[in-house]
C-alpha angles and dihedrals in degrees: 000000000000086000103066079037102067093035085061084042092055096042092055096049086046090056095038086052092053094039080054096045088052096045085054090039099060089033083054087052098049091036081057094042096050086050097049083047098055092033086059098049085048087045089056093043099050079047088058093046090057094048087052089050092051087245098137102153087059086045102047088053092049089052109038094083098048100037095087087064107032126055099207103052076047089054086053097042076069111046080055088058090048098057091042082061092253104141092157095047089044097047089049087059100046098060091058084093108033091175102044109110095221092042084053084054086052091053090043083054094053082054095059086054094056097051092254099129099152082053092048092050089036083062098039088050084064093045104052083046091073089060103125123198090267099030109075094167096090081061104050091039093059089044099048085053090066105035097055095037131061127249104044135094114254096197075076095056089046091056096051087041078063099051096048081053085057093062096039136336117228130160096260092054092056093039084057093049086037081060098041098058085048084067099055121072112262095013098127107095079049092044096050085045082060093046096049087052097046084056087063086075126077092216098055100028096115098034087055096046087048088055092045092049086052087058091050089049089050091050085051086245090150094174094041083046100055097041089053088052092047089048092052092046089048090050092051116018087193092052095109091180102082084059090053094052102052088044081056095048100049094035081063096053089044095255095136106158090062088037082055088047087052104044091047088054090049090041077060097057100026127075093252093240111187092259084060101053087047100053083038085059093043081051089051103051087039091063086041103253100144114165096056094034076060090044098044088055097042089052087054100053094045089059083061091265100133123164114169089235093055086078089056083064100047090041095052092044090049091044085053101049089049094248084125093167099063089037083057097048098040089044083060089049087056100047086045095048106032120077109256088232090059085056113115120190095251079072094065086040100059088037091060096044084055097050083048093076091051113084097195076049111038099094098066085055093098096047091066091037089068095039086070093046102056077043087060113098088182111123094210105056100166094097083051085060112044082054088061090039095057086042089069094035088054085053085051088240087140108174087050091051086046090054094052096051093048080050088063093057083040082071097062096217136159089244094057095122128192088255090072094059097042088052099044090053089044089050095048086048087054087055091043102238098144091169095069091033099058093064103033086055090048096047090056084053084051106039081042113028092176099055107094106201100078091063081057098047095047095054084046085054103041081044095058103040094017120031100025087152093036104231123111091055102229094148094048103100093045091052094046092054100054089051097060088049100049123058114260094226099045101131094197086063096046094119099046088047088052088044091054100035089056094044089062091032083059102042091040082060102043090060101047098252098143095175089057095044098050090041098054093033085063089053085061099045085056097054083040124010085196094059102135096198093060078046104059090036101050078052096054097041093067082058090051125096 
């Protein structure tokens, strides 16, 4: 009897377990379904923020893989492309789904990029025409064609902006009409309105605050600007765009060395595209960082990156850290590589600063010097020609270096100042040609009566072509009057107060004045006890009547 029993027993629990296994078998499907749902619709997301974030390395990996079953991830692939300045790629994409309203938009995009705008409205038309009472995207996709290509009116895309906020209202609608009203003359104050709206949204809180910051950069509100870029950065610590910005912003008022802080901290958070490096390695030589501004390009070209600018930048830094031969030979790479129409005049001036350290070279470096002049649109080139100047001072071609600062007073601009002509006269000095550097010494006394140095330099001058013996005290005055405008314990004036002081000590003995040249032999002994000439003249003074 217990027997048939237990069998029984043992057939219903068998039946209860696999009831139960397929009760937790077809739970399990639907629990991982549901999660490979939601993580899709995460995935996409996390795609579109990249994209938002103009990470579109990170966005294109995340959808890749979804792109061949959902249009939409399909719609941003391309937009990627696009950005990457694949039209053909994009526009392959985007035809993937030739009835989907955002990859229509896409198309309608492409368009924009061949100079087909009436197509491209033509298209957008369509698309904002499958907008429904509940579906507003149609909307926002038409509108955001226009507003982030070129060719079409964005008080178009305003106006559909405004239909889709009809339906709902929602951060990314009032960034794209943010963006639209940018476009139009006078939109700002509209634009900033959108932007303070789109804040309101959690979503959008730091990319609002990023284009906001932008407005107040483009007003020239510095202080308005950087709050609203440190706010960005503080809403969304991965938003890299706030720090690209403000790289962008002090690189254009020359601070490099902040714009090179900032553009490491957004190289951090961004996905290092090759613009980016590069602009990491113009940073780098700008704020005079010139051996890894050298390396970081190096490392790029020798991952098969290769821009002909790239090679300026490797030249100049070269030129500037005195490895003249490798500046030379990459400067020949660039001007063999680069258009002739993408050339700047800082190119010819480097090129002839360059040729300026090699001696079988350094005659053809005026010729390029020039050639950057008469390529400078500048209307003040006077800072263009001291640099020369110094070029050939630095290769202790002195009377060269003499002419082309006297070139820059040649140009009779605002920005003439009383060091060219002081330079001009003390080069010409160095090449000893007294005979320029005598006037042009004298003008600058005349043109700046309070700047010392040219009395100083004049005596220097009348001692070395007029008073070798130092007799007949033609420099005297020159000298006599420096020292009553410099201070007699400078000491960063001690040798030309020697200089001067034995000058007068000299010429006071050479013409038999025993009260002068004890007086002003004293003054040397007291910058150097050791002086020889107050020695021997303090000697020959006790045999003097």
């Amino acid at each position: 009897m217990f027997i048939p029993s237990k069998v029984k027993i043992k057939k219903q629990h068998t039946i209860k377990v696999t009831k139960m296994k397929k009760v937790i078998s077809i739970h399990l499907f639907f629990t991982l379904l549901l999660v490979g749902f939601t993580s899709q619709a995460q995935t996409i997301d996390d795609g579109i923020q990249m994209v938002k974030y103009e990470r579109f390395e990170s966005a294109k990996n995340i959808l890749t893989p979804l792109a061949a079953t959902d249009a939409k991830a399909n719609y941003y692939l391309g937009l990627c492309e696009l950005a990457n300045d694949n039209t053909m790629g994009a526009k392959a994409l985007f035809q993937k789904y030739p009835d989907d309203a955002a990859n229509l938009a896409g198309m309608a995009r492409v368009f924009f990029n061949e100079n087909k705008a009436p197509e491209a409205m033509s298209m957008l038309t369509k698309v904002a025409s499958k907008a429904k009472k509940k579906d507003w995207s149609p909307f926002k996709y038409a509108a955001d064609a226009i507003t982030y290509s070129e060719g079409g009116d964005p008080n178009v895309a305003i106006d559909w902006y405004k239909k889709a906020m009809e339906i709902t209202k929602n951060g990314d609608l009032y960034i794209g009409s943010g963006d639209a009203y940018r476009k139009i003359q006078g939109g700002g104050g509209n634009a900033m309105t959108n932007y303070e709206y789109a804040e309101g949204y959690s979503e959008t809180q730091s990319l609002a605050n990023q284009k906001m910051g932008n407005l107040w950069y483009a007003a020239k509100n510095y202080d308005s600007a950087l709050a609203k870029y440190a706010r960005a950065s503080q809403l969304d610590v991965k938003n890299p765009l706030p720090f690209k910005a403000l790289a962008d912003a002090y690189y254009r008022i020359a601070k490099y060395k902040i714009s090179k802080e900032n553009i490491e901290k957004y190289l951090e958070l961004s996905d290092k595209t090759t613009d980016d490096q590069i602009q990491y390695a113009n940073t780098l030589y700008l704020a005079k960082e010139y051996t890894p501004a050298i390396n970081k390009m190096t490392e790029l070209i020798s991952k098969g990156i290769e821009k002909p600018y790239m090679y300026r930048i490797i030249g100049y830094s070269q030129y500037e850290t005195k490895d003249y031969t490798n500046a030379l030979m990459n400067m020949d790479k660039f001007f063999a590589k680069q258009d002739p129409k993408k050339v700047i005049p800082s190119d010819y001036t480097y090129y002839g600063k360059i040729l300026l350290t090699d001696t079988s070279k350094a005659s053809q470096a005026s010729s390029y010097f020039q050639k950057g002049i008469d390529m400078d649109t500048t209307k003040d080139k006077a800072p263009l020609h001291r640099e020369i100047a110094e070029s050939f001072k630095d290769a202790q071609k002195y009377a060269t270096a003499a002419e082309w600062y006297k070139k820059t007073l040649n140009l009779n601009t605002a920005s003439v100042e009383p060091l060219d002509y002081w330079w001009s006269g003390v080069m010409y000095f160095y090449a000893k040609d007294y005979t320029n550097a005598e006037p042009m010494l004298k003008t600058m006394s005349e043109k700046y009566p309070n700047e010392p140095s040219s009395y100083y330099w004049l005596g220097r001058v009348i001692t070395s072509s007029k008073d070798k013996e130092y007799k007949n005290g033609m420099a005297t005055n020159y000298f006599t009057q420096w020292l009553g405008m410099v201070k007699a314990d400078d000491p960063a004036k001690k040798n030309d107060l020697i200089k001067a002081y034995t000058y007068l000590a000299m010429v006071a003995y050479n013409n038999s004045k025993k009260d002068e040249a004890i007086q002003f032999s004293n003054k040397l002994t007291t910058l150097d006890p050791n002086d020889n000439t107050a020695k021997q003249i303090m000697k020959a003074v006790g045999t003097m009547k």
